[in-house]
Z-matrix of the N, CA and C atoms (Angstrom, degrees):
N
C 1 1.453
C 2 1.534 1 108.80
N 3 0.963 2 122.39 1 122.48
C 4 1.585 3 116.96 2 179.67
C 5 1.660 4 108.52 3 -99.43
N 6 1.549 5 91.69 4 144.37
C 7 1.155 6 118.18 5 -176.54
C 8 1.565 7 144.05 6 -28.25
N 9 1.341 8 167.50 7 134.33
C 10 1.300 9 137.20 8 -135.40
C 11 1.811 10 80.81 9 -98.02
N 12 1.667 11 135.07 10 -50.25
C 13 1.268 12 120.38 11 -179.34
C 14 1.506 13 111.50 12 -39.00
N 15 1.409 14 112.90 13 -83.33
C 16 1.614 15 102.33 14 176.60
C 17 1.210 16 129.13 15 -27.19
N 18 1.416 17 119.56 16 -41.13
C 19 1.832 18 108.06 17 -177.97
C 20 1.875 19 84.16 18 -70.10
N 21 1.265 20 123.15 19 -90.28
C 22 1.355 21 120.22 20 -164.45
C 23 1.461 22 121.17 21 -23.04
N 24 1.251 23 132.24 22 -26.00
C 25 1.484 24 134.03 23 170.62
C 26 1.462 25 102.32 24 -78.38
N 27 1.273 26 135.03 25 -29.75
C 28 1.169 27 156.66 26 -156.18
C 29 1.166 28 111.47 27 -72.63
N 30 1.955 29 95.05 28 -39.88
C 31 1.729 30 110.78 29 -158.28
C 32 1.727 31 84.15 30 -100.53
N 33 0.849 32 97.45 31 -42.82
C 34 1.936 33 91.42 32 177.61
C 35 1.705 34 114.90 33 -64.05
N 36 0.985 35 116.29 34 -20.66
C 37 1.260 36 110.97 35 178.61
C 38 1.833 37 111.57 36 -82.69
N 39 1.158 38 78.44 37 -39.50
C 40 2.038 39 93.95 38 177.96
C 41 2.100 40 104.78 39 -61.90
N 42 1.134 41 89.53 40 -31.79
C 43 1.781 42 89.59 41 -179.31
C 44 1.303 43 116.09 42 -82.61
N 45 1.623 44 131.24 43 -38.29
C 46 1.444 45 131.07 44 176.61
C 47 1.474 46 80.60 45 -59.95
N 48 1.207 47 116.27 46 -57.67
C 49 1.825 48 99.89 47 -136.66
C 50 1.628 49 106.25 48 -60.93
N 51 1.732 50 121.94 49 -24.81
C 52 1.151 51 118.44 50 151.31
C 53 0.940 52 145.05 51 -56.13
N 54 1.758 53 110.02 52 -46.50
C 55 1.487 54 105.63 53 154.68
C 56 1.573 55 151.19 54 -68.75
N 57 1.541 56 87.50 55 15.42
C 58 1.946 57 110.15 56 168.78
C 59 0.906 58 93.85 57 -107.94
N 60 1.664 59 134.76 58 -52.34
C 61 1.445 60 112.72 59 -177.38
C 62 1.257 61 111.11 60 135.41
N 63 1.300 62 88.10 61 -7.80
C 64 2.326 63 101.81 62 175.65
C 65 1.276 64 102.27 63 -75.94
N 66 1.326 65 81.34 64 165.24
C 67 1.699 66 114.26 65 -162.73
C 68 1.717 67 88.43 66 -114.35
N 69 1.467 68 118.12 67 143.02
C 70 1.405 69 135.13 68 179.49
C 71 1.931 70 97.68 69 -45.61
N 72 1.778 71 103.54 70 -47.02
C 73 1.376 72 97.14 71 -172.25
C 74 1.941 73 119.60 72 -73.37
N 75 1.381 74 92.43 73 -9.45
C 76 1.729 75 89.25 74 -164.24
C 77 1.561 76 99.89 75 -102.08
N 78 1.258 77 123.76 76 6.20
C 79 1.377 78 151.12 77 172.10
C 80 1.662 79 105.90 78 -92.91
N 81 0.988 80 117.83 79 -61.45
C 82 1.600 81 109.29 80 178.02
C 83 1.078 82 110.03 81 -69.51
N 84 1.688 83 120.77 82 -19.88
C 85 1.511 84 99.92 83 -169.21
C 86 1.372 85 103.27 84 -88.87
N 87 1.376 86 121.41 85 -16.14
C 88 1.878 87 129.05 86 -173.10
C 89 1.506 88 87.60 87 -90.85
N 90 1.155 89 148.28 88 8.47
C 91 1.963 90 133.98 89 156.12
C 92 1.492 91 97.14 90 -118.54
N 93 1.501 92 123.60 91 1.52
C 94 1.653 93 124.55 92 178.91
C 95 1.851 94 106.19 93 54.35
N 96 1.430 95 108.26 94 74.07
C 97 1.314 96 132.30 95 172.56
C 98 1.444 97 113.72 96 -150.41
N 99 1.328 98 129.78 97 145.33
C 100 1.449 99 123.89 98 145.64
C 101 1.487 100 132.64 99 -48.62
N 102 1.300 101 101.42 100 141.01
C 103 1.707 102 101.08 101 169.16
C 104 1.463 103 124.46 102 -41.68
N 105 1.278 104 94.57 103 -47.71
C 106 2.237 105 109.38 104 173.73
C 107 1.366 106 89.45 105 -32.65
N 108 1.393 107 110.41 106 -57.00
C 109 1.725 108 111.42 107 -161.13
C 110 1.789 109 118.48 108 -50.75
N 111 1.402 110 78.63 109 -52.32
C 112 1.921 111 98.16 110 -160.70
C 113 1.976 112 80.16 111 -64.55
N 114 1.468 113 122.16 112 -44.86
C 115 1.641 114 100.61 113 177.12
C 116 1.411 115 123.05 114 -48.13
N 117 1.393 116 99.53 115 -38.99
C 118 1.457 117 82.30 116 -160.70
C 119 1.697 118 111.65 117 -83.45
N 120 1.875 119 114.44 118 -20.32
C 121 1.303 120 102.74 119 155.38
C 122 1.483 121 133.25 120 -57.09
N 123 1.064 122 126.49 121 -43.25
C 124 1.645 123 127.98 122 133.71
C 125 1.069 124 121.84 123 15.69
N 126 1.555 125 123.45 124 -64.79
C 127 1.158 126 117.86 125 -144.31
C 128 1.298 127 101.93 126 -145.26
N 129 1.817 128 112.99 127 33.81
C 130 1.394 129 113.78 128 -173.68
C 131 1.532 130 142.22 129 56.18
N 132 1.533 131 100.00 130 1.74
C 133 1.672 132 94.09 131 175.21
C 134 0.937 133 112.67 132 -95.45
N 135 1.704 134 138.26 133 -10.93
C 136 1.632 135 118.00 134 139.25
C 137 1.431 136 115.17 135 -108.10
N 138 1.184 137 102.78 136 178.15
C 139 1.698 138 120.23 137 -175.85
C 140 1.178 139 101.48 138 -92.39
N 141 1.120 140 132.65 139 129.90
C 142 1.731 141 163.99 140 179.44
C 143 1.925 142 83.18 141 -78.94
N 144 1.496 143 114.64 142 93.77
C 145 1.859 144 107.70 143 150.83
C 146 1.567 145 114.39 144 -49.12
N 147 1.322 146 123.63 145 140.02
C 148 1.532 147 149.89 146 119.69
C 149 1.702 148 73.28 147 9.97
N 150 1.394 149 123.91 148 -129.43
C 151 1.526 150 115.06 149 -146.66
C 152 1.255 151 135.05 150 -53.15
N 153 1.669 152 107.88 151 -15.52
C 154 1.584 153 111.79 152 166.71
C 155 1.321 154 124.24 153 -68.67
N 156 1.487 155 113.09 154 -36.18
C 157 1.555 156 115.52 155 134.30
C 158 1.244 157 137.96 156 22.65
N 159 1.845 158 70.23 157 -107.62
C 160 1.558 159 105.93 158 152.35
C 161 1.356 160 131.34 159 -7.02
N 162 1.638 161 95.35 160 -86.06
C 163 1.448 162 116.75 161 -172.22
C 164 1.858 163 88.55 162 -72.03
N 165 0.689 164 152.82 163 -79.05
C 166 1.657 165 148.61 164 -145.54
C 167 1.237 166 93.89 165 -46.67
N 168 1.845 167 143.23 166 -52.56
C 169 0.964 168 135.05 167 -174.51
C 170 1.628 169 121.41 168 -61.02
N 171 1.204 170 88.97 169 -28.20
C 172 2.249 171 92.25 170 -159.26
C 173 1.989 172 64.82 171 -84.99
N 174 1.121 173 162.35 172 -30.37
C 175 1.255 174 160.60 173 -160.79
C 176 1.681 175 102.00 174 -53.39
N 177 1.530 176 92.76 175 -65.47
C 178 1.362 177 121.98 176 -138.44
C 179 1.880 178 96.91 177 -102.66
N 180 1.429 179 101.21 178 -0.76
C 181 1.495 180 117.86 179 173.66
C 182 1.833 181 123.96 180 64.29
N 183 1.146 182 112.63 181 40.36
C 184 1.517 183 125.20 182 -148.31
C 185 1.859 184 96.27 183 -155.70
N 186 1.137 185 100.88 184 144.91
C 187 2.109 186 117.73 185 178.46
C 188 1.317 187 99.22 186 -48.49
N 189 0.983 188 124.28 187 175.13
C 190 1.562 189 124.47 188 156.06
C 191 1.235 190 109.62 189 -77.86
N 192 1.771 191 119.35 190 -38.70
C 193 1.435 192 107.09 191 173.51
C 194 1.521 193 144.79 192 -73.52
N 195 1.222 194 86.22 193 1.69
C 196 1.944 195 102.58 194 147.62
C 197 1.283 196 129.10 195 -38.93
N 198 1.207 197 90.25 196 -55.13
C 199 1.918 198 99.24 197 173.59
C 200 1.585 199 124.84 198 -65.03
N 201 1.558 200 86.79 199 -21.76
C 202 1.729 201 94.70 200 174.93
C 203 1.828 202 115.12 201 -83.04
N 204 1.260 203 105.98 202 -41.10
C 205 1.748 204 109.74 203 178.97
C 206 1.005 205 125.41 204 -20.58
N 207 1.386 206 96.94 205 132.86
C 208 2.175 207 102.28 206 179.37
C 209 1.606 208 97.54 207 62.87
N 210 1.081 209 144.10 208 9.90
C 211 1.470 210 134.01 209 163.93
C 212 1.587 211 108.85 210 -72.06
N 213 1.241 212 123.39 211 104.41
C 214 1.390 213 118.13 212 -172.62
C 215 1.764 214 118.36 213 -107.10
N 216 1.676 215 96.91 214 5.88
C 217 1.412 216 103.57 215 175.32
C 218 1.450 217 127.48 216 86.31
N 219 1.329 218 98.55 217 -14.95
C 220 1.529 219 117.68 218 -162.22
C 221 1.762 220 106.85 219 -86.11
N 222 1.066 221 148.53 220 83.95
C 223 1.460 222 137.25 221 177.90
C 224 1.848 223 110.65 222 -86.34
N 225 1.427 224 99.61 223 142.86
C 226 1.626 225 97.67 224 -156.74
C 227 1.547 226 75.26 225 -116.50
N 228 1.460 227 107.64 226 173.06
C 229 1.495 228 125.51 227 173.79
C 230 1.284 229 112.19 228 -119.18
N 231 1.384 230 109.61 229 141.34
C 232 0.985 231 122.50 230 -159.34
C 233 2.035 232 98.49 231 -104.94
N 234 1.460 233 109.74 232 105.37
C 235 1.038 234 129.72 233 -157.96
C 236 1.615 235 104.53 234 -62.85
N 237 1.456 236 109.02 235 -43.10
C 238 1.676 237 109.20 236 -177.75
C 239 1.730 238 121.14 237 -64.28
N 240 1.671 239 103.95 238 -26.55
C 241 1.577 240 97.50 239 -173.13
C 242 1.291 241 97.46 240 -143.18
N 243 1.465 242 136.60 241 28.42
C 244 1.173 243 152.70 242 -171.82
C 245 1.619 244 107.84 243 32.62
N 246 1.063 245 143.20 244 46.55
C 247 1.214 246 150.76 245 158.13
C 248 1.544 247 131.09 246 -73.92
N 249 1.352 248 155.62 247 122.63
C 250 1.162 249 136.59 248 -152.90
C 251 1.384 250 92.55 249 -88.86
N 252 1.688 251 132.38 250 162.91
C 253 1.551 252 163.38 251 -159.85
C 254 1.462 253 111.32 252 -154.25
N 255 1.336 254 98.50 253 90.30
C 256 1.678 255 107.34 254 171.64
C 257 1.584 256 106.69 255 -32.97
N 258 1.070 257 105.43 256 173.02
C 259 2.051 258 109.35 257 -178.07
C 260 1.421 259 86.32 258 -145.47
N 261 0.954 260 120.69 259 79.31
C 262 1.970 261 131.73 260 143.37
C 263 0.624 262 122.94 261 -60.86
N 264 1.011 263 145.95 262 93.43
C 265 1.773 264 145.43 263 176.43
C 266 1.614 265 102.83 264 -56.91
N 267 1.182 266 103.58 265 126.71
C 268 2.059 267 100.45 266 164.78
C 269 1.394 268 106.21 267 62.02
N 270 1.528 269 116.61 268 33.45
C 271 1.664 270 113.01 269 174.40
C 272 1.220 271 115.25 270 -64.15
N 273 1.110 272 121.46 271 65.02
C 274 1.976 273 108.65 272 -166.60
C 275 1.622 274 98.09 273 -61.87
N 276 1.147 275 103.05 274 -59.22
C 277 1.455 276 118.81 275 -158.22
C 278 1.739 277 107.76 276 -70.75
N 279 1.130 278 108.75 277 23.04
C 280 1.839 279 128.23 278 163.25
C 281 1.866 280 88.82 279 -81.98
N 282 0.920 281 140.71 280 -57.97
C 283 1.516 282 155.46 281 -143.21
C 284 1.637 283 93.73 282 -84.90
N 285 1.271 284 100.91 283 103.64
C 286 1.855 285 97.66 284 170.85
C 287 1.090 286 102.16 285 -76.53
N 288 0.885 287 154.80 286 48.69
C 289 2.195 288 158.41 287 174.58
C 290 1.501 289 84.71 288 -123.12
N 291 1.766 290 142.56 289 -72.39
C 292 1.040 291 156.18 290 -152.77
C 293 1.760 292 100.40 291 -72.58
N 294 1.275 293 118.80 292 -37.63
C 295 1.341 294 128.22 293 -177.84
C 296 1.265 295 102.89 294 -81.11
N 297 1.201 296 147.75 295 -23.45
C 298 1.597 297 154.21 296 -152.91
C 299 1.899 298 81.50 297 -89.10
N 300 1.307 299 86.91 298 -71.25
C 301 1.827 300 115.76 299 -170.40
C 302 1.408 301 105.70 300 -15.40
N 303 1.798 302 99.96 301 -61.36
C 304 1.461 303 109.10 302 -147.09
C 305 1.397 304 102.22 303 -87.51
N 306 1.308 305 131.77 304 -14.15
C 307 1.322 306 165.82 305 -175.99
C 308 1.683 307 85.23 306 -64.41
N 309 1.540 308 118.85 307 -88.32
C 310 1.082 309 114.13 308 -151.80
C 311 1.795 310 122.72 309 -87.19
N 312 1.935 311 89.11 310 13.84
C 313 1.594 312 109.33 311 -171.94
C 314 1.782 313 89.17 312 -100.96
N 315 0.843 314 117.31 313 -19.30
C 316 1.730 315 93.86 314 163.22
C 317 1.675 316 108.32 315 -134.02
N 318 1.648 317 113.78 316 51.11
C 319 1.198 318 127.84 317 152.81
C 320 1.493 319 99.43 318 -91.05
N 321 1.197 320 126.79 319 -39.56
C 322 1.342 321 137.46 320 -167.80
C 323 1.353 322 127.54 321 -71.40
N 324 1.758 323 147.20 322 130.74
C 325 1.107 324 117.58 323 -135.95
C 326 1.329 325 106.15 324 -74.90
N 327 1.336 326 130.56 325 -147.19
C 328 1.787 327 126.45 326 174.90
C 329 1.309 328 116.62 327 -99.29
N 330 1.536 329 124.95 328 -16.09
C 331 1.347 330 112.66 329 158.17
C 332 1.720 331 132.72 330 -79.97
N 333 1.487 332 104.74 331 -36.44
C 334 1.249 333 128.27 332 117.90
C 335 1.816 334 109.69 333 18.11
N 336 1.589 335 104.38 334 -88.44
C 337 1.016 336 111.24 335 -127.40
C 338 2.110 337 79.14 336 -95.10
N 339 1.147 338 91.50 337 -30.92
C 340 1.669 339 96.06 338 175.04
C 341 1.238 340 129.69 339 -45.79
N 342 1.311 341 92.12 340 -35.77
C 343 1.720 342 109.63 341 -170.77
C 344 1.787 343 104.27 342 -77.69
N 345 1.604 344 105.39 343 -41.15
C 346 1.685 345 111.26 344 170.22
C 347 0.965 346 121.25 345 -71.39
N 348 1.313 347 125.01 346 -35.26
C 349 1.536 348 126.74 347 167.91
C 350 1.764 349 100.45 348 -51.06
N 351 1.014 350 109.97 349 -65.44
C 352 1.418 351 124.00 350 -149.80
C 353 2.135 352 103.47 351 -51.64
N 354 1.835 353 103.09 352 -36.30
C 355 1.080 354 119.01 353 178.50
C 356 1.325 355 123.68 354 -71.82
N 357 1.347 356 101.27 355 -17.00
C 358 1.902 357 113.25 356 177.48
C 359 1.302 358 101.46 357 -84.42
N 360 1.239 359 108.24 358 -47.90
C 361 1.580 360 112.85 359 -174.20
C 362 1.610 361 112.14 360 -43.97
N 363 2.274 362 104.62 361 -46.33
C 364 1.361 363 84.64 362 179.04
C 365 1.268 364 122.26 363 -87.33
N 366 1.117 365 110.55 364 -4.84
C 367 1.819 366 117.32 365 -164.60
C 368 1.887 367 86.60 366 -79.92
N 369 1.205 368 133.62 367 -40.50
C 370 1.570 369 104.62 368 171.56
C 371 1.192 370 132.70 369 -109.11
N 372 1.416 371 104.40 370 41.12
C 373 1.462 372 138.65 371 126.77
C 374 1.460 373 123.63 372 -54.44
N 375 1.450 374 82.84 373 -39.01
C 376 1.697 375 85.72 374 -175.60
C 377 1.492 376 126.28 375 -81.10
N 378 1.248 377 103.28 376 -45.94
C 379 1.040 378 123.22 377 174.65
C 380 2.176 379 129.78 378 -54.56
């Protein structure tokens, strides 16, 4: 069973690399690994080494302690099928709808993006 850190670094690593825009394969080949690999860090069934880390972060352009954020250690149980449920506080970016978003909110140029920012801001105002 792998670990609740490993899946959660796992799940953070799987989200930058979406929100740049890599592909599992163009990611292993820029840390010189297979995709198999970058899956199975993904999804916690292996352990991400101290320098693979490393290299995935200076990759993926972000600290290493990125991958750690909002990790609060805490794993809750999941009462209906007894399964453990990470406890992320503020996981937005768990939600591929929120990841799409932010993806194509700084694809967009910066004035662009000012003017949409500025329109969300009032529309949940409104709301």
């Amino acid at each position: 069973m792998a670990h609740p850190v490993d899946e959660y670094v796992g799940k953070r690593v799987r989200q930058r690399r979406w929100m740049v825009g890599y592909s599992q394969q163009q990611l292993g080949e820029a840390v010189g690994i297979k995709f198999q690999q970058i899956q199975k860090y993904e999804t916690g069934m292996n352990r991400i080494s101290a320098s693979r880390l490393w290299d995935i972060a200076e990759t993926l352009g972000v600290p290493v302690t990125f991958f750690f954020e909002g990790y609060d250690g805490v794993a809750l149980n999941n009462e209906a099928d007894g399964t453990e449920i990470q406890n992320a506080k503020g996981d937005l970016l768990a939600d591929k709808e929120a990841l799409e978003l932010v993806r194509s909110y700084y694809a967009m140029p910066e004035n662009q993006r000012r003017k949409l920012f500025d329109l969300a801001r009032v529309l949940s105002d409104v709301a």
